[in-house]
N, C-alpha and C positions, 0 to 999 in steps of 0.2 A: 696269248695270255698265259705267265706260267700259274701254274695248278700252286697252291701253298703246302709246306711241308705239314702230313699228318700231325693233330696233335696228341702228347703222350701225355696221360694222365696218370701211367702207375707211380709207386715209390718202393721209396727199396729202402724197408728198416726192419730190426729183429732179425739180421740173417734171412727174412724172405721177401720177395714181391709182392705188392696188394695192387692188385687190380679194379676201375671201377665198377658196379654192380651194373649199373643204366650206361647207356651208348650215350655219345654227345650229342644233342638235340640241333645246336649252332652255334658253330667255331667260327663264325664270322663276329670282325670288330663292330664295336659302336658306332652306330653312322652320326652323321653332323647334331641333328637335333638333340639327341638325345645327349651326345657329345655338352650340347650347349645347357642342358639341361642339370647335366651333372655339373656342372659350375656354379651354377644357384642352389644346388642341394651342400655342394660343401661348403657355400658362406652359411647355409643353414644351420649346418655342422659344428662350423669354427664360433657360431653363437652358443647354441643348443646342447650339445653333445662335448664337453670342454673332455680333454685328453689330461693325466698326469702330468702336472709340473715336473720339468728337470729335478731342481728338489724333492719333489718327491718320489720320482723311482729313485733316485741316487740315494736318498732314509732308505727305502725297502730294501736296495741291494746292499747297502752295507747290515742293515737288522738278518737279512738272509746270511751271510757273509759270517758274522756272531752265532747264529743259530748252527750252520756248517760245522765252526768248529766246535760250539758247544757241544752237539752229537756227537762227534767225533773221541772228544777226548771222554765223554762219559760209555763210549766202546771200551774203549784204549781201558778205562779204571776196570769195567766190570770185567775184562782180559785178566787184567791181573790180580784181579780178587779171586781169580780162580786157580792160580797160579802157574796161567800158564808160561811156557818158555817166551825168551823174550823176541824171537821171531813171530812168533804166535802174537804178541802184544799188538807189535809192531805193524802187523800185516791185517788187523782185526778189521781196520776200513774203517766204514761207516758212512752211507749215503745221505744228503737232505736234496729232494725233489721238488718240484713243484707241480701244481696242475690245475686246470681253470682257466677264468679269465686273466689269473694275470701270465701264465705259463703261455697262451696265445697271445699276451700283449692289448686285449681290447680292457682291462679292468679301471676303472673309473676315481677319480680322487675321493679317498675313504676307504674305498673298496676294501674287503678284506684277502687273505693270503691263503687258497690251501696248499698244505705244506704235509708232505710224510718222509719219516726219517725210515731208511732202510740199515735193519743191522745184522748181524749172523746170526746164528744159531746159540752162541753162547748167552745171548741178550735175551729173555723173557718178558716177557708183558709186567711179571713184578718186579723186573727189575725195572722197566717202563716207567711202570707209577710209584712204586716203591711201597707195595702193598702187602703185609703181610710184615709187617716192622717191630718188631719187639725192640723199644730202647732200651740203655742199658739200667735206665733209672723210670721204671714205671708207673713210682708212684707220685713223680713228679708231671703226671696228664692229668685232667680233672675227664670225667668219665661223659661230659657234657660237651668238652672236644673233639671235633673229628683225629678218626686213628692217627697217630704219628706215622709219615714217609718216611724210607730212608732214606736219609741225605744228602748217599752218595746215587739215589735216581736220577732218571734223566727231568720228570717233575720237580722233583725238590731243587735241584740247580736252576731249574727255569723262574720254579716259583720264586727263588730269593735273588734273581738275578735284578741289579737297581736300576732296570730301565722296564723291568717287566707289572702291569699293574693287569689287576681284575682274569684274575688268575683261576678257570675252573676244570676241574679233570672231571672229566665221563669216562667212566672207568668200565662200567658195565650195559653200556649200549652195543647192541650188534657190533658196531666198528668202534671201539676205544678211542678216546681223544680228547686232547689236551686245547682248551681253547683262552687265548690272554691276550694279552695287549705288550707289545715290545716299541716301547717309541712313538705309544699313541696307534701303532698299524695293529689292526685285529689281527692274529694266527689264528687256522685252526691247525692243529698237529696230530699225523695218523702214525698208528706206529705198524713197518712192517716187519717180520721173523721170519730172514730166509731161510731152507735146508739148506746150507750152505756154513764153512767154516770165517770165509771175510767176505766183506763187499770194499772191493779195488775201485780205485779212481776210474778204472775202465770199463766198469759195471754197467751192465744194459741193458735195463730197464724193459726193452722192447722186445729183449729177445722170450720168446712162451717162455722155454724151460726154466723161465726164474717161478714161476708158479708152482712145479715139480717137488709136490710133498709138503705145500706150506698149507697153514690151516685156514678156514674160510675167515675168518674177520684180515689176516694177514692177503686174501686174494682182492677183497671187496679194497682195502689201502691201494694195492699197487692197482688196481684196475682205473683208479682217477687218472695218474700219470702217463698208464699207457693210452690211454683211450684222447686223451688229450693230444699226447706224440703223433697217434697216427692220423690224427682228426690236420694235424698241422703239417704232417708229408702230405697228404693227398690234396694239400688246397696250395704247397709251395711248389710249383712247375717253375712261376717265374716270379720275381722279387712283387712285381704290377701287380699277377692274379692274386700273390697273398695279401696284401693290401687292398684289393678291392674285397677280399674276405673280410678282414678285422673291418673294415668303412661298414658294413653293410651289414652285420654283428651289431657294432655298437649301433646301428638304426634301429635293426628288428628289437634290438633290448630296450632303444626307449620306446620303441613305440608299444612292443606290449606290456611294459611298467603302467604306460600314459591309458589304457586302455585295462586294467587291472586284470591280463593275464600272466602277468612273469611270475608263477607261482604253482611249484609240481603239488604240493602239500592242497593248495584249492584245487586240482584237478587239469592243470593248464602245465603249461613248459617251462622248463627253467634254463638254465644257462648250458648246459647241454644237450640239453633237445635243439637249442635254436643252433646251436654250434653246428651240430648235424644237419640241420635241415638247409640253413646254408649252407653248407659246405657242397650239400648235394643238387642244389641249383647253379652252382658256381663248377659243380662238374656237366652239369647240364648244358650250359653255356659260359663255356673258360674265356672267351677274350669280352666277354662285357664289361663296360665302365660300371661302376658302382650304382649307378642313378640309373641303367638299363637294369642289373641284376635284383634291385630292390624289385622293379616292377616284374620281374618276372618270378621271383621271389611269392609277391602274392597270386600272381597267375597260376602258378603252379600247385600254393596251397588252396586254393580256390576251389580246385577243381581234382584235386589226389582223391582217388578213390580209395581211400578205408573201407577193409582192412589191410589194404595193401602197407607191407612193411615200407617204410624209407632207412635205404641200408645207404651207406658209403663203397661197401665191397662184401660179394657174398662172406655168413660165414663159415670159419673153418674149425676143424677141429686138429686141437693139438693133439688129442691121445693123452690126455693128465690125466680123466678120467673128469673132467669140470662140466656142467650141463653147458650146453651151448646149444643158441636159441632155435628153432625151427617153426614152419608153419604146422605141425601139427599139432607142438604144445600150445600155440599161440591160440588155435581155433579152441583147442580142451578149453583153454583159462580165457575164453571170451575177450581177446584182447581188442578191443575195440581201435587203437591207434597205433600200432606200434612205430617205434624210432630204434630202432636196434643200433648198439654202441659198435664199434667198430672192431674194438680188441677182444683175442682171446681173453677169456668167453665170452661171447658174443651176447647180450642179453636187449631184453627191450629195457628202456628207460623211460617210458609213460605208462609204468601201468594203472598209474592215480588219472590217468584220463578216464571219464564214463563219457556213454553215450548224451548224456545233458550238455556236459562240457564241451564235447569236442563240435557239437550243432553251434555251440557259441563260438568256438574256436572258426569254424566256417564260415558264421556270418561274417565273422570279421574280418576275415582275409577277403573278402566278397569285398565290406566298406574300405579296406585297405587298398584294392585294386582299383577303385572306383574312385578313388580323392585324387 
């Protein structure tokens, strides 16, 4: 009987290797039953759980497509409003990202889009929003209007752009951002400020040193993207296991909607904790069908002992000088569950779990295993 070739679970992005944190529990396929089983869960699916019409990603990819070059050429202006040489114009770049459910492909019809536009250094946050506007004619604002933007912002383009409606900026939240509607699809838009003079078509995202010297609302932006990237190499070995990811995503998401836990804000998980948490059952056991991985899915949370972290791969430290997570802050800050995110800087993402919540969180995975 030949022995089967080991399975590899690293990825290789950012310029380095990321390794699994936990060993693989069982690399063996799906046997018959269970095999037979996952057939009836996907006609479950193909009712329950409906996927994006054709139509509708081809709207979103064209509204991203708009939005691309819109950032882009409001780089390109604010280049030359400073006057720079026209290499300099030319070469200014300007990135649009995405990250979430629909940058993994599980996001739902309506869903909305996170979205962050990366730009250089010449780009500010006012020129962002376009805040801090003296027009040329003053007295023509009644003083009971919000401030006037400048026009030539990457907001005021957006805001008057005629497919854009219910148009709100958060300007002074932690993370700044721009949230409307383009064609009916909700955005939200991060803005990030690299040290850097352009961002080139070849821009990557994943490698640390894009973090080097940027300010913390501009780390907490790009942290969606990458943490999303490497969430999506560790689960791509083979075209199968990423697809038994997103099948088994979009269950755990309805099932704790249907079950009123998909909510960080009431103390329970959101779309990236489960992201992780599957991801790390699916390193646990890489060749399962979808309908063996659910059930082991709740066997595992069933029974994880907290406060044990669930990581994807230990973390590292780049040297930026960024806090990155450890179990000794964790024990300081009583973390009761942690999920720690995968990218530099490595952090927990439940810290709105308390001890109340996460007993319900248990139970439940208890009646999830058990149905």
């Amino acid at each position: 009987m030949s022995i089967p070739p080991p399975i590899d679970l690293t990825a290789r992005i950012g310029n380095r290797t990321v390794k699994p944190a936990l060993p693989i529990v069982d690399g063996s396929p799906s046997n018959a039953s269970e095999l037979a089983f996952n057939s009836t869960l996907q006609s479950f699916i193909d009712v329950n759980v409906p996927l994006e019409s054709t139509e509708g990603i081809q709207t979103r990819e064209r509204v991203l497509d708009k939005m691309g070059a819109l950032c882009r050429e409001w780089v390109r202006s604010v280049a030359m409003g400073l006057g720079l040489p026209q290499d300099a114009v030319d070469g200014a770049g300007g990135q649009l990202f995405t990250s979430g459910s629909y940058r993994l492909g599980v996001h739902e019809p309506g869903a909305d889009i996170d979205t962050i536009v990366v730009a250089p250094n010449i780009c500010t946050r006012e020129d962002f929003f376009g805040s801090g506007y003296i027009p040329p004619n003053p007295e023509d604002y009644d003083e009971d209007d919000p401030p006037p933007r400048d026009p030539n912002s990457l907001a005021e383009r957006i805001r008057r752009h005629p497919d854009v409606t219910n148009f709100v900026p958060v300007e002074n939240a932690a993370v700044p951002i721009l949230t409307f509607d383009w064609e009916g699809i909700n955005i939200d838009l991060l803005f990030a400020r690299l040290n850097a003079s352009s961002v080139p078509p070849n821009f990557d995202i994943d490698d640390d040193m894009v973090l080097s010297g940027v300010d913390s609302a501009t780390e907490k932006s790009l942290n969606g993207p990458r943490v999303t990237n490497l969430i999506a190499a560790l689960v791509s070995g083979t075209p199968e296991r990423y697809q038994t990811f997103l099948t088994v995503v979009r269950l755990v998401r309805k099932w704790a909607k249907a079950r009123g836990l998909y909510s960080n804000k009431m103390g329970y998980w959101g779309g990236v904790n489960i992201n992780i948490s599957v991801a790390l059952v699916l390193q646990l056991y890489p060749n399962a069908c979808p309908a063996s991985l659910l059930r082991k899915f709740f066997l595992v949370f069933k029974s994880w002992r907290w406060p044990n972290p669930v990581m994807l791969t230990k973390p590292h430290d780049a040297e930026l000088g960024l806090v990155v997570w450890n179990t000794y802050v964790a024990a300081n800050m009583r973390q009761v569950a942690p999920i720690i995110t995968p990218a530099y800087p490595a952090m927990n993402s439940t810290l709105s779990v308390s001890r109340q919540t996460l007993q319900i969180l248990q139970e439940e995975f208890s009646r999830g295993h058990n149905v």
